[in-house]
C-alpha positions in Angstrom: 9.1 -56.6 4.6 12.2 -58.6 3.8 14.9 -60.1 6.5 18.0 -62.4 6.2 15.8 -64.8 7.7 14.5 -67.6 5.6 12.2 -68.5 8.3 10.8 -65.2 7.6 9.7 -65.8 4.0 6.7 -67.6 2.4 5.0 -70.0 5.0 6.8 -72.5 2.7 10.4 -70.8 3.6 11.2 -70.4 -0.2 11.9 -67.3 -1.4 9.4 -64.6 -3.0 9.6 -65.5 -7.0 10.9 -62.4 -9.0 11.6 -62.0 -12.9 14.2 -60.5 -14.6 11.4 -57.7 -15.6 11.1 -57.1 -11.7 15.1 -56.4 -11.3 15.0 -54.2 -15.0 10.8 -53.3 -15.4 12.3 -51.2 -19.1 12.9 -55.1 -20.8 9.5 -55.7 -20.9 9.3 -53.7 -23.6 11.6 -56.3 -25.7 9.0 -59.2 -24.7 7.8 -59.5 -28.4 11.6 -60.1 -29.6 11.9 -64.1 -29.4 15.5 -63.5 -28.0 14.3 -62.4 -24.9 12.0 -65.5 -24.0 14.0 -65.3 -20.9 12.6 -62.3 -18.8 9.8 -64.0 -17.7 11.9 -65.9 -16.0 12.9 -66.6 -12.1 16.5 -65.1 -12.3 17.4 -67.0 -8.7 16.4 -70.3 -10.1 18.4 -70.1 -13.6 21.5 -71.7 -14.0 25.0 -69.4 -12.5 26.5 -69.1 -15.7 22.9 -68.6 -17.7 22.6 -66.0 -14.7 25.7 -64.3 -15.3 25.5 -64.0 -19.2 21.8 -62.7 -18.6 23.5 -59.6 -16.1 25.9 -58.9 -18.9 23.6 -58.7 -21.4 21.0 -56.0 -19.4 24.7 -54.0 -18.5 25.4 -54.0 -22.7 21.8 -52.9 -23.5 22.2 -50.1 -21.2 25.5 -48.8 -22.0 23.9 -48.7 -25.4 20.4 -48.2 -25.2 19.8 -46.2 -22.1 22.9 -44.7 -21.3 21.4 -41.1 -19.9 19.4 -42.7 -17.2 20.3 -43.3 -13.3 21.1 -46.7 -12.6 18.6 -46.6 -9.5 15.9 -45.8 -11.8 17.0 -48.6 -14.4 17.3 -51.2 -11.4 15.0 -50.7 -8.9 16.1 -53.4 -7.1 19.6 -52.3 -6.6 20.3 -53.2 -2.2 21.5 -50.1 -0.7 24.7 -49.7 1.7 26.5 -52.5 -0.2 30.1 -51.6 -0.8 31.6 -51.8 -4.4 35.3 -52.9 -3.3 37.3 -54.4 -2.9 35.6 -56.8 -5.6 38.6 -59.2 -7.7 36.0 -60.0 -10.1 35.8 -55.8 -11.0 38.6 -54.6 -13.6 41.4 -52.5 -12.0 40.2 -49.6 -14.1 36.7 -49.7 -12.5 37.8 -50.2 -9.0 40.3 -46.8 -9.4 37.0 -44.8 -10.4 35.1 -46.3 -7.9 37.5 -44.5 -5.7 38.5 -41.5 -6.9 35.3 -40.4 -7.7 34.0 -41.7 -4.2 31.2 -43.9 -5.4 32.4 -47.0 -4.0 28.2 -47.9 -2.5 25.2 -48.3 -3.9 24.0 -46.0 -2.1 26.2 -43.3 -4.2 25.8 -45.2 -7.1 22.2 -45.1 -7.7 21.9 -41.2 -9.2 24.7 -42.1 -11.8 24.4 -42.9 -15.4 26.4 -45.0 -17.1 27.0 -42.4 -19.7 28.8 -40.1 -16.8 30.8 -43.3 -16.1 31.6 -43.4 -19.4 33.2 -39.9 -19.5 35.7 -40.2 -17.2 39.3 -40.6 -18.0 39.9 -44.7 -18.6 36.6 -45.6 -18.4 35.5 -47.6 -21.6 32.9 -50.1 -22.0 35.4 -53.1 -21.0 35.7 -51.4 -17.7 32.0 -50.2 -17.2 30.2 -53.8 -18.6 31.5 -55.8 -15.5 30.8 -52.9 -13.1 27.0 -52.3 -14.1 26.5 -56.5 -14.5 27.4 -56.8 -10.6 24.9 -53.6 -10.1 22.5 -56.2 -12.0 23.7 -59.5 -9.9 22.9 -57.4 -6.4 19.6 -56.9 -7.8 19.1 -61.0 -8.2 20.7 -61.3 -4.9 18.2 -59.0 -3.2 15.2 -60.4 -5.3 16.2 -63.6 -3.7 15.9 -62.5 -0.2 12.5 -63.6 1.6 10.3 -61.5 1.7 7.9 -61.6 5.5 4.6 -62.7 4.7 1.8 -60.5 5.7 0.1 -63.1 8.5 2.8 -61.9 10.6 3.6 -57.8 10.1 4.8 -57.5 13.9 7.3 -60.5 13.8 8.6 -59.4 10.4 9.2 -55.7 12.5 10.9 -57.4 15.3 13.0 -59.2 13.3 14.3 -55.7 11.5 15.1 -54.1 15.6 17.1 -57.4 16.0 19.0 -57.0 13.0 19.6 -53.7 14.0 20.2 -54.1 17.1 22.7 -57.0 16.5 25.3 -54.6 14.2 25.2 -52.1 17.1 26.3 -54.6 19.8 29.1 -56.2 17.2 30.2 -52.7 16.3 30.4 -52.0 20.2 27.6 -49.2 20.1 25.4 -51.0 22.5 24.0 -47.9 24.1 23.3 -46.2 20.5 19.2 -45.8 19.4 18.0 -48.2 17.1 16.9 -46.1 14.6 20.1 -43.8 14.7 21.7 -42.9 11.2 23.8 -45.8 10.5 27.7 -45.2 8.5 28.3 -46.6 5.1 30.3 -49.0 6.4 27.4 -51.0 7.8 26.3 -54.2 6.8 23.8 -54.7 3.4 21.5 -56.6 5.9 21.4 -53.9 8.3 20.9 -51.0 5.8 18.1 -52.9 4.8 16.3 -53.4 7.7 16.7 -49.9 8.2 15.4 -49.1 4.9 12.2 -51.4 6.1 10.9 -49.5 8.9 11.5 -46.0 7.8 9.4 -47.0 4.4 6.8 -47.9 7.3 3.3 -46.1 7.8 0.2 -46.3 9.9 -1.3 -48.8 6.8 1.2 -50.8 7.3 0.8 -52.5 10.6 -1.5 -52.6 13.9 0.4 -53.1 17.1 -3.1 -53.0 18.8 -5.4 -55.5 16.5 -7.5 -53.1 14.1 -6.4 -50.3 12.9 -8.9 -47.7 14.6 -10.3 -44.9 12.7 -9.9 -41.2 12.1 -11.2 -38.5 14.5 -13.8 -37.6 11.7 -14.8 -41.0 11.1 -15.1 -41.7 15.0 -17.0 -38.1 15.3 -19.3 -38.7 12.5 -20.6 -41.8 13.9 -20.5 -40.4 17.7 -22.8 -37.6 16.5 -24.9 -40.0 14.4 -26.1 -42.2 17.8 -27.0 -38.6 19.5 -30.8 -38.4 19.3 -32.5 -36.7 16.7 -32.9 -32.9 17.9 -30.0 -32.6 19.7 -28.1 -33.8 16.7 -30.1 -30.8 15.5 -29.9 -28.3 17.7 -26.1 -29.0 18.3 -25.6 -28.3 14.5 -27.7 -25.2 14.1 -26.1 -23.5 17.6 -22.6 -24.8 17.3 -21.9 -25.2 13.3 -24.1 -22.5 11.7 -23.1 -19.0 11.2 -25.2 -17.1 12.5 -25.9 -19.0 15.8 -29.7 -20.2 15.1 -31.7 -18.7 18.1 -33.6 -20.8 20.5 -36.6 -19.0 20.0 -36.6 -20.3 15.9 -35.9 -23.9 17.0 -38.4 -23.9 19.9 -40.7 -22.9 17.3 -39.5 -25.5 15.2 -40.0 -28.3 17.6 -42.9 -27.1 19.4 -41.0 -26.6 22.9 -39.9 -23.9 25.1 -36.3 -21.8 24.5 -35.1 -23.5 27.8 -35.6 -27.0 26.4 -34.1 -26.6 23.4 -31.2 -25.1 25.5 -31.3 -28.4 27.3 -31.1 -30.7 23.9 -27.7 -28.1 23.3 -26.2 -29.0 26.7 -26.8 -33.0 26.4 -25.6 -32.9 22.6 -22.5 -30.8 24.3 -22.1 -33.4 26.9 -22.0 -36.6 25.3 -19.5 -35.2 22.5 -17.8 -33.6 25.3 -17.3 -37.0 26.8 -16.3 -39.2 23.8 -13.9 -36.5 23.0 -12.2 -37.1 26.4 -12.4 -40.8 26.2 -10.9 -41.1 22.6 -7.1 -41.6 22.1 -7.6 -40.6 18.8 -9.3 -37.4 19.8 -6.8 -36.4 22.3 -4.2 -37.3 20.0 -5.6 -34.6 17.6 -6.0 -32.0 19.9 -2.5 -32.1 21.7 -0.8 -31.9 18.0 -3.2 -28.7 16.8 -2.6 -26.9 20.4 1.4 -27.0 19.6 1.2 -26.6 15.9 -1.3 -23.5 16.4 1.5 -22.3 19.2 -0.4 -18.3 19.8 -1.9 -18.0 16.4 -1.4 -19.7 12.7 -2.8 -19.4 9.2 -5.7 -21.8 9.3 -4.3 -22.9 5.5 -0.6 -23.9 7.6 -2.3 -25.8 9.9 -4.4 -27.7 7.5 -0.9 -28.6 5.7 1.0 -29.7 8.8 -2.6 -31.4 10.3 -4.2 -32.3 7.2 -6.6 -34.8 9.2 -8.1 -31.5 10.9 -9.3 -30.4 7.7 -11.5 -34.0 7.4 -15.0 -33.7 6.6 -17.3 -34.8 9.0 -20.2 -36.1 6.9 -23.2 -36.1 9.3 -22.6 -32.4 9.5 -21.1 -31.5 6.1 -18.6 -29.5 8.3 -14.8 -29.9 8.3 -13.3 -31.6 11.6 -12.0 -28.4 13.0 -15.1 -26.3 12.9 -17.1 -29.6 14.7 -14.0 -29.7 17.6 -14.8 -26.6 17.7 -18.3 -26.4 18.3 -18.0 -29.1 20.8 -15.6 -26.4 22.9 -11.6 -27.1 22.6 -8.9 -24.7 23.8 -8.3 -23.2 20.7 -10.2 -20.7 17.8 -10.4 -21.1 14.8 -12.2 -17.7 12.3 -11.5 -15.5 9.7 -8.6 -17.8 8.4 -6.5 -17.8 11.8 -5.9 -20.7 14.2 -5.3 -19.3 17.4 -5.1 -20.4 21.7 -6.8 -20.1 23.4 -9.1 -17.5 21.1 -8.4 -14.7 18.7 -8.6 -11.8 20.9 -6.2 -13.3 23.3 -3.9 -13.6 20.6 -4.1 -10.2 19.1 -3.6 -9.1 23.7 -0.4 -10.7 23.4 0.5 -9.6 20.2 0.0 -6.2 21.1 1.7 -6.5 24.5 4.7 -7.8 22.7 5.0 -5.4 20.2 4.6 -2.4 22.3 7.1 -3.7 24.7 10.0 -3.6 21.6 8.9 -0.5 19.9 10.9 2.2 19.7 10.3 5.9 20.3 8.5 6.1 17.5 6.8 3.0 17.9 8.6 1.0 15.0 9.3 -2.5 15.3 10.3 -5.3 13.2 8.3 -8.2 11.5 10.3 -10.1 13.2 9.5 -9.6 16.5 6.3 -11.8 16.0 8.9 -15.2 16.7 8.0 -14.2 20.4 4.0 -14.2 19.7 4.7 -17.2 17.4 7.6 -19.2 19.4 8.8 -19.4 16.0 12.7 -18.8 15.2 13.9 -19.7 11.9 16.2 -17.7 9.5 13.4 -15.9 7.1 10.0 -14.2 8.4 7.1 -16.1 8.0 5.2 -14.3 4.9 1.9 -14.4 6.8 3.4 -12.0 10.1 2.5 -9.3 8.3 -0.7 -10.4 7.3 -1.7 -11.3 11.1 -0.5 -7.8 12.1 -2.8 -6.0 9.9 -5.3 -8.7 12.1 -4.8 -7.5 15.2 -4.8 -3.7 13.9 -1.6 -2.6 12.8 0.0 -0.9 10.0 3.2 -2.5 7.9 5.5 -0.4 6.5 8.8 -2.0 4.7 9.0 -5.2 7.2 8.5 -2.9 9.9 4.9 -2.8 12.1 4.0 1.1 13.1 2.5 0.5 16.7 1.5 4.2 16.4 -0.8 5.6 13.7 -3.9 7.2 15.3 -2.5 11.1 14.3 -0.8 11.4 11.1 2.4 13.4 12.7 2.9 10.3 14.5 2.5 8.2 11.2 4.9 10.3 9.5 7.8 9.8 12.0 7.6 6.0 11.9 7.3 6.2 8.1 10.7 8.9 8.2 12.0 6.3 10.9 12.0 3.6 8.3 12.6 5.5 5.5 15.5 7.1 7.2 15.8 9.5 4.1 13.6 13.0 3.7 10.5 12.9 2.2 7.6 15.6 0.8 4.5 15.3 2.6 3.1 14.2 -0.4 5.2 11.2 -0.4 4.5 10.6 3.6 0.6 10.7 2.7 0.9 7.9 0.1 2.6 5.6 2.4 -0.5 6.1 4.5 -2.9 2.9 4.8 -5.9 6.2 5.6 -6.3 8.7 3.5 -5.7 12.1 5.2 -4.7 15.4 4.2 -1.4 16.9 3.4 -2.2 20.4 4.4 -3.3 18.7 8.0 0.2 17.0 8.0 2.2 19.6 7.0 0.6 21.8 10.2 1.2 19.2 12.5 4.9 18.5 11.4 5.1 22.3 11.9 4.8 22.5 15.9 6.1 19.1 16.8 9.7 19.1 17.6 10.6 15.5 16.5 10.5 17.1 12.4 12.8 19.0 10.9 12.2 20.7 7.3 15.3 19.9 5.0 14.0 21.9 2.1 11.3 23.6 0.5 9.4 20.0 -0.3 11.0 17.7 2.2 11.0 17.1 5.4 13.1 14.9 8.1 13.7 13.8 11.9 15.4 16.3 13.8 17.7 14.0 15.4 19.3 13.4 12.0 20.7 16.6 12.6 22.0 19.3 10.2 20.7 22.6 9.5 16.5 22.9 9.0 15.0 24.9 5.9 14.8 28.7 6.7 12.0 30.4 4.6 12.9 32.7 1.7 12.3 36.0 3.7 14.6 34.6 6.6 16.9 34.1 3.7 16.7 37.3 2.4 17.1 38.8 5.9 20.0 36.9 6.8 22.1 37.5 3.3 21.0 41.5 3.6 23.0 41.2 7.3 26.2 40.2 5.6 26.2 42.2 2.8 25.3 45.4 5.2 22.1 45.8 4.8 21.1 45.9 1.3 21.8 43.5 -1.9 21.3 43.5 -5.9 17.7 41.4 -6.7 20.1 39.6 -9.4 22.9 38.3 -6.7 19.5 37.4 -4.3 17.8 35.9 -7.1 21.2 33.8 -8.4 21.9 32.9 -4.9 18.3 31.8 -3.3 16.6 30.1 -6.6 18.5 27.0 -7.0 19.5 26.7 -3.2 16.1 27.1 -2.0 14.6 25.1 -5.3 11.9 28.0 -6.0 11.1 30.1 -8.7 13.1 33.6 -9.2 9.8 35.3 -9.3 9.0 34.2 -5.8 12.4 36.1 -4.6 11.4 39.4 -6.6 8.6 39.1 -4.9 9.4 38.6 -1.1 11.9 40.8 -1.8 9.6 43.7 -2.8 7.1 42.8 -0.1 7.2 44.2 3.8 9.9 43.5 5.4 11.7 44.5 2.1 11.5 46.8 -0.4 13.6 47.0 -4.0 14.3 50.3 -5.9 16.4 50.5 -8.7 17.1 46.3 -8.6 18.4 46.9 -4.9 16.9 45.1 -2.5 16.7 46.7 1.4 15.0 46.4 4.3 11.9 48.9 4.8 11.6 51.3 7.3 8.0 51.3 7.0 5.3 48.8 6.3 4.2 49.6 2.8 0.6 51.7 3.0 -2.4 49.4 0.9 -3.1 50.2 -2.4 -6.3 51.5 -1.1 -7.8 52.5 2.1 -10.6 50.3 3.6 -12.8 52.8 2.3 -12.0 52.5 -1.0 -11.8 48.3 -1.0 -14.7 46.6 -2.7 -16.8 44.3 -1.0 -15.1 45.6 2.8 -18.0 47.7 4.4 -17.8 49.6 8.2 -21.3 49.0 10.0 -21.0 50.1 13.5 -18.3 48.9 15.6 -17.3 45.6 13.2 -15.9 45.9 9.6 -17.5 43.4 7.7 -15.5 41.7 4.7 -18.1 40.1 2.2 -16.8 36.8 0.5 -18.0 33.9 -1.7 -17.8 30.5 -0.3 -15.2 28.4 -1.8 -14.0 25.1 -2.1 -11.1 25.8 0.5 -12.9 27.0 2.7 -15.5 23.7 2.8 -12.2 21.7 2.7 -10.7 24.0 6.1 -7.8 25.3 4.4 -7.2 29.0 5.6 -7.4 31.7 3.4 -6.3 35.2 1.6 -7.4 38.8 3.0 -7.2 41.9 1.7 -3.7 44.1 2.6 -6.7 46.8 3.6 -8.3 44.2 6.2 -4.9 44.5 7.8 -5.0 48.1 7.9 -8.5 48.1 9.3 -7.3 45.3 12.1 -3.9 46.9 12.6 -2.0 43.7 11.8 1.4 44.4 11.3 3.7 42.5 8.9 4.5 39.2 10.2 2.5 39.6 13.3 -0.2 36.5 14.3 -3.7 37.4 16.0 -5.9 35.3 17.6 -9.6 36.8 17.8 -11.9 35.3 20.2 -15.3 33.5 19.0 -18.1 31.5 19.8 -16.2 28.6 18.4 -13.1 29.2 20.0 -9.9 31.5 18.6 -9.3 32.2 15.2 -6.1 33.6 13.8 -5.6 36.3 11.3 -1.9 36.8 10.4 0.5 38.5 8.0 3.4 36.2 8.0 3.5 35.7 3.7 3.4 37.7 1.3 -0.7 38.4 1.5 -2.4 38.3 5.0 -4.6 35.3 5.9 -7.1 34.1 8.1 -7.1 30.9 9.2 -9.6 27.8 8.6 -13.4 28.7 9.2 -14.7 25.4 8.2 -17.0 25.2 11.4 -18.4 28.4 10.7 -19.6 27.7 7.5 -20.8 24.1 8.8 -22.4 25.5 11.7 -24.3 28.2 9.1 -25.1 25.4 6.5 -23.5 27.4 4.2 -22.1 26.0 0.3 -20.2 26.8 -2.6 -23.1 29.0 -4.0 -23.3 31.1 -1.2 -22.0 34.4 -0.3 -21.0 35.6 3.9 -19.7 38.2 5.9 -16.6 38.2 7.9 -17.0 40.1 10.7 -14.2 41.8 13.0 -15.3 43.8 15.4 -12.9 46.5 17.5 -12.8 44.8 20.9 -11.1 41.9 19.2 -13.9 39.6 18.4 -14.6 37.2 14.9 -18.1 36.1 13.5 -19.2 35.2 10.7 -22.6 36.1 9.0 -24.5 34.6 6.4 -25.6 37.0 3.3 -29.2 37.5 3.2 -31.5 39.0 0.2 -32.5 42.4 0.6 -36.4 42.4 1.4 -39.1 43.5 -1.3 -39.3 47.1 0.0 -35.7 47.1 -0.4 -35.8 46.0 -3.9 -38.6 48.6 -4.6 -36.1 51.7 -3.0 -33.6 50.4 -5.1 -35.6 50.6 -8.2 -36.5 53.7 -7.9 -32.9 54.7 -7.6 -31.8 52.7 -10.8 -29.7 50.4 -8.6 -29.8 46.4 -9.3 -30.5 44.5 -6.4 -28.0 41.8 -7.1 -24.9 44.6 -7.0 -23.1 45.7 -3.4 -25.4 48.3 -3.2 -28.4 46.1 -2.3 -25.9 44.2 0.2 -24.6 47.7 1.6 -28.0 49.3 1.8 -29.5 45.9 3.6 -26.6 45.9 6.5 -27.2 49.9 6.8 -30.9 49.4 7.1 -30.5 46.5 9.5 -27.7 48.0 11.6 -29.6 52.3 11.9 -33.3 50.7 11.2 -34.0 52.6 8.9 -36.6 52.4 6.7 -35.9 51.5 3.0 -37.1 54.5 1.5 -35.2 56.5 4.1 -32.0 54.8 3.2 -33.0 54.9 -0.5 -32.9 58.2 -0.3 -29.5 58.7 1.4 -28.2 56.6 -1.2 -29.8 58.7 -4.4 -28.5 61.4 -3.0 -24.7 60.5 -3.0 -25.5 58.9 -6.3 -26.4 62.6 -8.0 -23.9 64.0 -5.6 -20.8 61.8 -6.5 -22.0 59.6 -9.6 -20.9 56.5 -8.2 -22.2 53.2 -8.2 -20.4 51.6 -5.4 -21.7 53.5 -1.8 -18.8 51.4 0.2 -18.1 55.1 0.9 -21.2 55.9 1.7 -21.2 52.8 4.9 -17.4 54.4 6.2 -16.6 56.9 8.6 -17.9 60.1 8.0 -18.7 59.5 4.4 -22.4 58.2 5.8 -25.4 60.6 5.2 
């Protein structure tokens, strides 16, 4: 450390020796060329004008050698906060620039090369020579200083705060901090005292006699003098993931569970109490409780506390995890630093963010500055990353407070979005997978969704007018044309509008509420009778007071999708067009309805779970007439009834083994009784389907 002092030098008081290859380290590679003996040498002790013709001769070379390198890096030495001008001995031309391109300090100086200097308007080398050999005779000058010897680091430090101190008192700033920025204008001296103790680190001097050591280094050797098993026991309870369990070490040491809990607590205790006793350790701790704040990456931590990340070597563990162990205020797992432990972090995380969510429990990324204390102008990269910690979903920079159903998903995704989307779309964005039939039922009944068109849907308070169906459509354009309409002007009109295809129109339009003759379209004053009669409708037999609709098991119905009934079910049930039933159950309501074009019933999924049933197998539906719903599973016809059949000619696979089975079951009667029947209305009729023979008064 160097001072204007010469009592601060050497111990002899002569300056430090320097060469000229210390001022210009890039002329040692000239020391082979004999004309360069010279930069060996002491530049202070050389003759003025030997001196002189030296600095010109290094300010030629680089204005023609290294002309595209910063004069700070060429001459390391250069002072700082020494002014340029007003110098006589610098050419007019020189001083002008100096100016005008405000460079007039070393300071500015340093990051400019000569070829920039060279460029500018009047600047040639009889102008930039004398201004780059004074750069070179500032560097002698400062090589000349003495430097403090190292016996004495603190007096060397005192004498910088005096020099300091000194300019501030003279420049009538007595009251100003030492170690305030000083102005340009300030002496060489002082800038480089300043210089001096900002260059200084905890290597450099002890105010205290030795420099002490690290926390690890102190901890490592604390833990070393603790006696064998509780040095032990304190690493396999405290370090070890999974905590070791008394019981093992006991076992392990031949002792009870209690003692080895005793060798914990003493291990505990003594660390405990050097950690309270060491400056160093409390130190540490103070910085990681306000650098964690609420909660940090453990990774930003480690970069703004490196010393935390120390490896302890008597336990092979890094610093944090042993300060840990021993029991600090703060957490430290799964990559998070948090005070005083995780879960209190996530409690006030979540306190926080429910408190600025909206109605649909949105909130911004940014919101986390009040978990954090944080409050800078970008969001720190890992908020989202510790939301998904404490449980949330992120969507966009936005964290959804409220995901548990999927309708309220949807509306903070819509929120966010703040354009209409398909439910398709909506289920993508989902972090869960769910399904879009479930959505699309539960964005049906809730009032805060508003279809905008036959894929996409909206919030309602985005107003405008909702998505009316294509029969609603049809309805409302036969009112203002007066009660009837061409197909072709209801098929131009609807197809783009309603982004369907035109044989989706034709058909709504010829369905009940509608009817088309002769390519007008009017509203019918009748429901349209069934192709045929429940009678007549395969696989739909009557057995006492229930008509029982046999059906495959399918894939939808596994899934809980609702689905398609006969028109002649509807008859049978007298469901009206666009009327909804519910039918009571053993497992609760279940709704039949005729609202589209076909009528359906609606999911049966726990039916079929409850009966065990798959894909492979085959059940009844059964409605009876005071309004109640069932469902059966399809069982094989027994042997005898296989033997009737035979003798009839009738397989046992086709209806007629089903029909015969549910008529024995439901009149017991016996197979060849029922057989019988059945032959009968076989020679009688020639059919081979007895639905008939199972309806109404068609039964024998």
């Amino acid at each position: 450390m160097r001072t204007d002092s010469p009592a601060a030098g050497s111990p002899s008081g002569e300056p430090n020796p320097a060469t000229w290859s210390d001022l210009a380290p890039w002329l040692a590679s000239r020391g082979a060329d004999p004309e360069f003996f010279w930069i060996d040498d002491d530049p202070i002790t050389a003759d003025a004008q030997v001196r002189q013709a030296h600095s010109d001769l290094i300010a030629v070379l680089i204005i023609e050698t290294l002309p595209e390198i910063a004069l700070g890096d060429l001459l390391p030495m250069l002072p700082g906060g020494v002014d340029l001008i007003p110098d006589p001995d610098l050419p007019t031309r020189a001083a002008n620039w100096l100016l005008s391109s405000s460079t007039f300090t070393t300071d500015r100086i340093r990051p400019v090369t000569a070829a920039e200097i060279l460029d500018s308007r009047g600047m040639g080398t009889g102008s930039v020579t004398p201004l780059l050999s004074k750069l070179v005779a500032l560097s002698v000058e400062a090589a000349g200083r003495p430097d403090t010897g190292p016996d004495d680091p603190v007096a060397a430090l005192l004498d910088d705060l005096a020099i300091i101190a000194r300019w501030h008192v003279v420049a009538g700033q007595r009251r100003t901090p030492l170690l305030a920025g000083l102005p340009d204008h300030a002496p060489t001296v002082v800038h480089d005292a300043r210089r001096r103790l900002d260059r200084l680190t905890g290597d450099d001097l002890a105010l205290t006699g030795d420099q002490p050591e690290g926390v690890a280094a102190q901890l490592d050797t604390r833990i070393g003098e603790l006696a064998e098993r509780d040095r032990v026991v304190f690493a396999e309870r405290r370090l070890t993931r999974p905590r070791i369990r008394l019981e093992s070490l006991g076992e392990r040491f031949g002792v009870s569970r209690e003692r080895v809990r005793q060798y914990e607590a003493r291990a505990l205790d003594e660390l405990y109490d050097w950690m309270e006793n060491s400056t160093e350790a409390q130190f540490m701790l103070a910085a990681a409780l306000r650098a964690i704040g609420t909660v940090r990456p453990l990774d930003e931590l480690l970069a703004t506390l490196p010393a935390i990340g120390e490896t302890v070597p008597v336990t092979g563990a890094p610093l944090w995890r042993v300060l840990t162990g021993i029991g600090v205020p703060f957490q430290i797992d799964d990559g998070w630093a948090a005070t005083p432990t995780l879960d209190a972090a996530r409690e006030t995380t979540r306190t926080i963010l429910e408190e600025q969510a909206d109605r649909y429990g949105v909130v911004r990324l940014d919101a986390l500055d009040a978990v954090t204390g944080a409050a800078g102008t970008a969001t720190p990269s890992w908020y989202a990353d510790w939301a998904g910690a404490a449980g949330y979903a992120v969507y966009r920079g936005h964290i959804l407070t409220r995901t548990s159903s999927v309708e309220d998903y949807a509306a903070a995704i819509l929120r966010i979005h703040a354009a209409p989307m398909t439910p398709e779309e909506l289920v993508a964005e989902f972090h869960v997978e769910r399904s879009v039939r479930s959505l699309v039922n539960q964005m049906t009944g809730d009032d805060r969704f508003q279809r905008v068109s036959r894929t996409q849907w909206g919030l309602s308070e985005w107003g405008g007018d909702g998505y009316e169906s294509i029969r609603v459509a049809i309805a409302r354009r036969l009112t203002e044309s007066g009660g009837s309409a061409p197909l072709a002007d209801l098929v131009d009109a609807l197809a783009v509008a309603y982004d369907v295809k035109a044989a989706s129109i034709v058909a709504y339009a010829a369905a009940p509420p509608f009817r088309t003759e002769a390519g007008i379209v009017t509203a019918a004053a009748d429901a349209a009778a069934p192709r045929k009669s429940p009678a007549q409708t395969r696989s739909l037999y009557r057995v006492g007071d229930a008509w029982k609709l046999r059906v495959a098991v399918n894939r939808e119905h596994l899934r809980g999708s609702g689905a398609p009934l006969p028109v002649a079910m509807a008859t049978a049930l007298g469901l009206a067009h666009g009327e909804v039933r519910h039918l009571d159950s053993a497992d609760g309501e279940q709704s039949v309805s005729w609202t589209a074009l076909q009528p359906t019933i609606g999911s049966i999924r726990r039916f079929v779970t409850t009966l065990g049933l798959d894909e492979s197998a085959e059940m009844l539906l059964v409605f009876t007439d005071d309004g109640r719903f069932e469902v059966e599973p399809v069982r094989a016809a027994t042997d005898p009834m296989h033997d009737a059949l035979a003798r009839i000619g009738a397989p046992a696979t086709d209806d007629a083994a089903v029909a015969l089975a549910a008529l024995a079951v439901a009149a017991g009667l016996p197979p060849d009784t029922a057989a019988a029947a059945v032959a009968e209305a076989y020679a009688a009729r020639g059919e081979t389907d007895i639905a008939a023979l199972l309806t109404g008064t068609d039964r024998p």
